[in-house]
N, C-alpha and C positions, 0 to 999 in steps of 0.2 A: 558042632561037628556035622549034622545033619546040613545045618547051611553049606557047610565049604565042599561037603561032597556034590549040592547043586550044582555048584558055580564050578567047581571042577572039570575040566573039559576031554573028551576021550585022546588017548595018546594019536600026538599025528602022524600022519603017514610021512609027512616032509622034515618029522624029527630029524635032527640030525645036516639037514638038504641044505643047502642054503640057495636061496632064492638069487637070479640072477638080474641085475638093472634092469633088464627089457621085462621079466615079467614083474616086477617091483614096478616097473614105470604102468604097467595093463593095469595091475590093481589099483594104484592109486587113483588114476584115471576112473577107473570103474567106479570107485565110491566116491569122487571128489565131489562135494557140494548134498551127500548123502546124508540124513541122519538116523537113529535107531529108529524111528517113528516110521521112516520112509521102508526101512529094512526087512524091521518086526512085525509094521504096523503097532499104533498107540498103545494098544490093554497089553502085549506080549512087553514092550518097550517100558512102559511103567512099571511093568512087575520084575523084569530083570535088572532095573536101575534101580528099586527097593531092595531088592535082593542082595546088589552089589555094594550101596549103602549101609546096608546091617554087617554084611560080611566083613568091608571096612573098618566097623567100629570096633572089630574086638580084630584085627590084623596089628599084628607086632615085625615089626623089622627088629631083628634081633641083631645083635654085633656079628655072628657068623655070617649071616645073610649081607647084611652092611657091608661087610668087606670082601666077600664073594663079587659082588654089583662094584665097588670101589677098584676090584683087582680087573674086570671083567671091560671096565668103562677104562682105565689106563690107559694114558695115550692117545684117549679116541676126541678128537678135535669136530665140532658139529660144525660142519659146512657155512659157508657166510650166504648159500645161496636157501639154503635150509635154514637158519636166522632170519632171513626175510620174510620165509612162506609165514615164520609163525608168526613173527611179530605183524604181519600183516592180516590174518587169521585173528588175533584176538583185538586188531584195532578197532576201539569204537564199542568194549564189549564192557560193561561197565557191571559188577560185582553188589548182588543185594547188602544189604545190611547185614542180617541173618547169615548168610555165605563168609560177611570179615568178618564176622563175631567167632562163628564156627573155627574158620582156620585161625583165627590168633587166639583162641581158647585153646586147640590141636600142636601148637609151636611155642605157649609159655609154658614159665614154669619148667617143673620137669617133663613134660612133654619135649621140648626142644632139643635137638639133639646133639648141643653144646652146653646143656645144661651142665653147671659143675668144674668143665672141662676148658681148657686155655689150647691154644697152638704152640706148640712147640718150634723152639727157635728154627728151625730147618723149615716147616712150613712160613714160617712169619717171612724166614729170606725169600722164600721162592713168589708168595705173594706180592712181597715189597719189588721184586723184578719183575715181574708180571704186570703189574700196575704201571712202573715206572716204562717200561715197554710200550705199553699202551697209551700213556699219557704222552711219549714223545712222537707221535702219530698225528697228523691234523684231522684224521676223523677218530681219534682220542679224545682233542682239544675240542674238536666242537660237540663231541656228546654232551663233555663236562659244561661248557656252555649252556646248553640247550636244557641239562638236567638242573642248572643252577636260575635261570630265567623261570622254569614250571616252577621249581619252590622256591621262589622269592614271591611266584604270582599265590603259593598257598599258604607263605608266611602272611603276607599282608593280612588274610583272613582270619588268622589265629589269633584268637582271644585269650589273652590272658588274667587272671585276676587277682586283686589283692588281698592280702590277709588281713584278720582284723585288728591286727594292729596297724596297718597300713591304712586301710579304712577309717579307724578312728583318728588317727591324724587328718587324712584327708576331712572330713567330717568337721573338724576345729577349726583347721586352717581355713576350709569356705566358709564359717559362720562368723570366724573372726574379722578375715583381713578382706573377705567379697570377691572373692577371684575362683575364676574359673582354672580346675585342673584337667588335664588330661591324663589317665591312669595306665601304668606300666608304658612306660615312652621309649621306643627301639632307636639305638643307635647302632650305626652298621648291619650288614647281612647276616645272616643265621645260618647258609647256607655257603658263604664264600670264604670270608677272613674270620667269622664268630661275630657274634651282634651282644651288646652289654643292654640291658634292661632295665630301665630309672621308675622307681616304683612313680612318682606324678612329674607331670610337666607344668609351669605356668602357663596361663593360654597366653598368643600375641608377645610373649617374654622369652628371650635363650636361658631362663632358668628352672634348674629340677631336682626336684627333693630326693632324695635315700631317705626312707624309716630305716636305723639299723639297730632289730633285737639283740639286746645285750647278750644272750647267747650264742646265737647264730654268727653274731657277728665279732663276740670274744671283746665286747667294753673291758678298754685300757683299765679303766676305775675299778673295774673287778678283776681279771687274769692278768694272768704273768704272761710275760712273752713267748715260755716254755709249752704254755698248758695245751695239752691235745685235747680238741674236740671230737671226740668217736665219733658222732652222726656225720661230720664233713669229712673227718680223714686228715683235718688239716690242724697245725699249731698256732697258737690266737697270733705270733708272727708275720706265719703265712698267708693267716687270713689276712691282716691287713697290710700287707704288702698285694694283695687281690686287690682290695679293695681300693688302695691309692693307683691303683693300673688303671681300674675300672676309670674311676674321678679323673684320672691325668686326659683319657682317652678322649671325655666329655667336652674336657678343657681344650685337648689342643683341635675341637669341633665348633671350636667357639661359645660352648655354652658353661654357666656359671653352677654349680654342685653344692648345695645344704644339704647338710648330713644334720637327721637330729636321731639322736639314741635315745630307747627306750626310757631307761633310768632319769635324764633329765627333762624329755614330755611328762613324764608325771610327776615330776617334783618341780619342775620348773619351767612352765608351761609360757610363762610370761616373756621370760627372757627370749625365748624360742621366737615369739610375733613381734619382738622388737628386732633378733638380729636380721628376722627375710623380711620385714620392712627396709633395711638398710639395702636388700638388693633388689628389691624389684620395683 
């Protein structure tokens, strides 16, 4: 309480006034390229940026307030010339570690403030028009471009890894048959049409293995066509009506798909290196 009465500021005299463009145009002019440091000076500036940090941390936007700001912002469309100052403003300003940690700590969970909560059909339509609006725009089309070229440049980078049951195949299969894998192998975009993920590649070969865990993946020899899998959400059916998309997609890529299931790598490990002997 003592904090928030600091940072609480005395009532203004322009309560109420509203500030007209021409002196809104002097002010900003006046600070632009200004920081607190420049304002305060440094010790006054670090100690009201602490101040306003701690004050922060125990600040609740409460649903009354939420929709006060929601009723308040209504209608109100942010300039495309004001889009640019800002986007122009934070180009090239790149976010410490500590800072993403902070805010994705601050927005999971229940912290977020859709935690729990769905959109309701009447938002979902106006979004879906909103989007569809924007996408029939050529500076729509080329955003989505331009936002799908950045992450497809930071999919390449993303590492993915296998489990160790994917491991321990891999592990067999190079001591057995002498061949070089490549692990978790992208076919298609992740970012455009969806990208299917092949737990190894053969090197120099259009051939690639699936390990598929007999639960995750609902082996025919154990489930019913019926059974639900709670952790996917899906019926061992569905699963493998997934799972032949995935393989057909490879295929009609031109490359060749060994499936081996959990249940028969460990019982039947042999038959396994004589049938991808047959394809590679």
């Amino acid at each position: 309480m003592e904090l928030r009465k600091k940072l609480t500021r005395k009532p203004s005299k322009m309560k109420g006034i509203p500030r007209s463009d021409e002196v809104k145009k002097k002010i900003s002019k006046k600070l632009k390229g200004r920081t607190f440091e420049m304002i305060m000076g440094k010790k006054k500036a670090d100690k009201r940026k602490k101040q306003h940090s701690e004050f922060m941390k125990t600040f609740v936007y409460t649903d009354e307030r939420n929709k006060k700001i929601s009723e308040k912002l209504k209608g109100h469309i942010v300039k495309e010339e004001t889009r640019k100052k800002i986007s122009e403003a934070n180009k090239g300003k790149k976010r410490s570690e500590e800072t993403r940690k902070k805010m994705s700590e601050q927005r999971s969970g229940e912290n977020n403030c859709m935690f729990g909560k769905t959109h309701s059909p009447k938002v979902k339509e106006k979004l879906s028009k909103f989007a569809k609006k924007r996408m029939s725009t050529n500076e729509g089309k080329q955003h989505i471009e331009n936002m799908i070229k950045a992450r497809e440049g930071k999919q390449a980078k993303v590492k993915y890894r296998n489990n160790s049951f994917e491991q321990e195949v891999g592990k067999f299969l190079k001591d057995n048959l002498k061949i070089v894998l490549k692990p978790q192998f992208v076919i298609g975009s992740l970012f455009k049409n969806g990208c299917k993920i092949f737990d190894y590649k053969v090197k120099d070969k259009n051939v690639l293995i699936e390990c598929n865990g007999d639960y995750w993946h609902c082996n025919p020899l154990t489930y019913s066509s019926e059974y639900l899998n709670e952790l996917t959400g899906l019926t061992a059916e569905e699963t493998w009506n997934r799972d032949k998309k995935k393989v057909k997609e490879a295929e009609n890529n031109g490359y060749k798909v060994f499936v081996i299931w959990e249940d028969e790598f460990y019982n039947n490990k042999e038959n396994i290196l004589s049938n991808i002997k047959n394809i590679i």
